[in-house]
FIDREN-651908 format. One record per residue (C-alpha): residue number from 1; residue in three letters; x, y, z. Coordinates in steps of 0.05 Angstrom, whole numbers, plus 5000, padded with zeros to 4 digits. Last residue first. Layout:
# FIDREN-651908
[NUM ala [X Y Z]]
...
END
This chain:
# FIDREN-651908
[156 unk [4871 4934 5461]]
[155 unk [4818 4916 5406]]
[154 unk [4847 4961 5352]]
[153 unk [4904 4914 5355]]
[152 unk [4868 4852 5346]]
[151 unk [4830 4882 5283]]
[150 unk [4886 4911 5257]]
[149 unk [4928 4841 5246]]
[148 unk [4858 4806 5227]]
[147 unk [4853 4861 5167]]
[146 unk [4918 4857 5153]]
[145 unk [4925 4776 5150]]
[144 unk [4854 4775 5108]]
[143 unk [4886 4829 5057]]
[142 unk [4945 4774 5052]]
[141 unk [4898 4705 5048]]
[140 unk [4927 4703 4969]]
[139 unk [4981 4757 4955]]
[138 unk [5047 4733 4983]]
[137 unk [5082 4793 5006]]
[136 unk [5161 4793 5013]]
[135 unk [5162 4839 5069]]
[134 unk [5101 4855 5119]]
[133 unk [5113 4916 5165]]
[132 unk [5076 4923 5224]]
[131 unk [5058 4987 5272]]
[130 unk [5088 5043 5237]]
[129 unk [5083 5097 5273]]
[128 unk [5039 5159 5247]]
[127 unk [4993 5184 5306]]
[126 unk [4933 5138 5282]]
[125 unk [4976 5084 5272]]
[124 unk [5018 5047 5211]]
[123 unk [5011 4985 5180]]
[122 unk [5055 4981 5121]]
[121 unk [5053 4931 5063]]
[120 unk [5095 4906 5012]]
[119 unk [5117 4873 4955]]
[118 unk [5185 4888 4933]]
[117 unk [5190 4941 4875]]
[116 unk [5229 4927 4820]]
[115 unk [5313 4934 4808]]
[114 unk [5337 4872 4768]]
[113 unk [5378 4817 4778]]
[112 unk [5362 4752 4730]]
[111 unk [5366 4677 4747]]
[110 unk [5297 4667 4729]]
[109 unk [5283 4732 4769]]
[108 unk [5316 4760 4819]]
[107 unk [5303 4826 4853]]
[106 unk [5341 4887 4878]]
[105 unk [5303 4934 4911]]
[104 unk [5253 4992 4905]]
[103 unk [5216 4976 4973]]
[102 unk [5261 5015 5021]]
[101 unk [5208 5068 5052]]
[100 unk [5240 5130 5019]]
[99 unk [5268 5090 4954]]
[98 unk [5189 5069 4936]]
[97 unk [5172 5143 4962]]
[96 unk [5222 5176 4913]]
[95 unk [5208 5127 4855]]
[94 unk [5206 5183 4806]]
[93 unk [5130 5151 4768]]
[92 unk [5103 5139 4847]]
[91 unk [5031 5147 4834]]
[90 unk [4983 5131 4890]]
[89 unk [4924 5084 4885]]
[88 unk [4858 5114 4922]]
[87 unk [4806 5064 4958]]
[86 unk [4751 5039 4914]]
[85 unk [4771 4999 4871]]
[84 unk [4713 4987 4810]]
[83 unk [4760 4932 4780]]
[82 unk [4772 4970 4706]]
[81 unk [4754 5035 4740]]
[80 unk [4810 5026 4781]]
[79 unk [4863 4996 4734]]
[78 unk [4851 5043 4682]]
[77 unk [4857 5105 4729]]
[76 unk [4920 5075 4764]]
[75 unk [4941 5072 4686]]
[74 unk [4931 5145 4671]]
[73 unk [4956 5166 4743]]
[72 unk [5027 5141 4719]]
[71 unk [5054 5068 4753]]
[70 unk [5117 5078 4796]]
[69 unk [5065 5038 4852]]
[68 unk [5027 5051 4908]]
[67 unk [4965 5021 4942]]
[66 unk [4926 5060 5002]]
[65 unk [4872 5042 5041]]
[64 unk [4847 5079 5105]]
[63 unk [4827 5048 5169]]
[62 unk [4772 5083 5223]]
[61 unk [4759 5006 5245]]
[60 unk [4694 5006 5198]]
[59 unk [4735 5020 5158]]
[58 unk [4780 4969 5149]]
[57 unk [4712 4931 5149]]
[56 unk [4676 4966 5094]]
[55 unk [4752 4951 5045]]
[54 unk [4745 4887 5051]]
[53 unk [4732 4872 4978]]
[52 unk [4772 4921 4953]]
[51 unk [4839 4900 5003]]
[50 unk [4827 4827 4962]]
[49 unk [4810 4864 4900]]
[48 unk [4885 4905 4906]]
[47 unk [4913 4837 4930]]
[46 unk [4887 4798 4855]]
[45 unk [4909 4851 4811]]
[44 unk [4971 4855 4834]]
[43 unk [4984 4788 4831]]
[42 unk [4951 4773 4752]]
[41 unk [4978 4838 4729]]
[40 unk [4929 4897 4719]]
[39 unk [4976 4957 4757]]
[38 unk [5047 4939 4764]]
[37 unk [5101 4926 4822]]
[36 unk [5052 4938 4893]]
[35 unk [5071 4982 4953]]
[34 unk [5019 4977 5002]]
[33 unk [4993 5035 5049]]
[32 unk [4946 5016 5117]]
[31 unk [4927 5077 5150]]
[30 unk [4899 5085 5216]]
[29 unk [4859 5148 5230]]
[28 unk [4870 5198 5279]]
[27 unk [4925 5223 5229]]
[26 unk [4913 5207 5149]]
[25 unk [4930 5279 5125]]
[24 unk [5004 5269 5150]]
[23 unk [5011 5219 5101]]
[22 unk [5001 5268 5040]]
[21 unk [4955 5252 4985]]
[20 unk [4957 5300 4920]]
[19 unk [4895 5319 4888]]
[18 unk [4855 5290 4828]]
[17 unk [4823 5233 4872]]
[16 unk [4864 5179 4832]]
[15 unk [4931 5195 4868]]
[14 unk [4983 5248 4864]]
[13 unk [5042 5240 4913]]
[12 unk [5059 5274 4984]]
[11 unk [5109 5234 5033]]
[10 unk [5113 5235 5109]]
[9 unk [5168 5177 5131]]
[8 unk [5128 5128 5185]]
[7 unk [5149 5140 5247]]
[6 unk [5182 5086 5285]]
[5 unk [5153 5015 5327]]
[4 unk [5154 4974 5259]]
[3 unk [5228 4983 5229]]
[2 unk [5253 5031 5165]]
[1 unk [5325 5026 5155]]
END
């Protein structure tokens, strides 16, 4: 199981800068990565702009962004030039990071079980631990909640 206060499982996937992105690049800085189900739907859409739109202050706190889904490259591309993101969005098509840091789950659905991706969001350090873990994400104010969470804890 994957708990805040542990290191954060090392993973390399293609993203929209035309090279892979590993998580052991990312050390000195802090790193905030969240797994999200599908590129242009109405919540996805809406936390990726949030973590957009903030994106000078995380860093401005040495904090990199990261979203991931099992979309392909070709629709990460879409979906960031369609919204102007710009942080990188990682592609996840065989699900190994999803499985790696327990987000592909079951999930209900108008009385229907189904494996999907639960939103979520890591916070981890600039040596690699994972310093909070939100489950169950409910997009509006979310990006905010980060941002505040790593601004009090770059203060100490």
């Amino acid at each position: 199981m994957i708990k805040e206060n542990t290191k954060a499982p090392d993973f390399k996937l293609p993203s929209t800068s035309n090279k892979d992105y590993s998580l052991k690049n990312s050390k000195g800085n802090y790193v905030i990565i969240y797994f999200y189900p599908k590129d242009d739907t109405p919540g996805c859409t809406t936390e990726t702009n949030d973590f957009n739109k903030l994106l000078p202050k995380f860093k401005k706190l040495n904090c990199e962004i990261l979203g991931i889904s099992k979309d392909n490259l070709n629709s990460h591309e879409k979906f960031k030039n369609k919204y102007k993101i710009k942080f990188d969005l990682l592609a996840d098509e065989e699900k190994k990071v999803l499985k790696k840091y327990k987000v592909w789950a079951k999930k209900k659905f108008m009385g229907r079980e189904f494996l999907g991706i639960v939103r979520t969001t890591f916070l981890i350090d600039k040596k690699g631990k994972i310093l909070k873990i939100w489950n169950n994400v409910k997009v509006n104010g979310h990006a905010q909640e980060v941002l505040e969470t790593l601004e009090n804890i770059s203060k100490k």
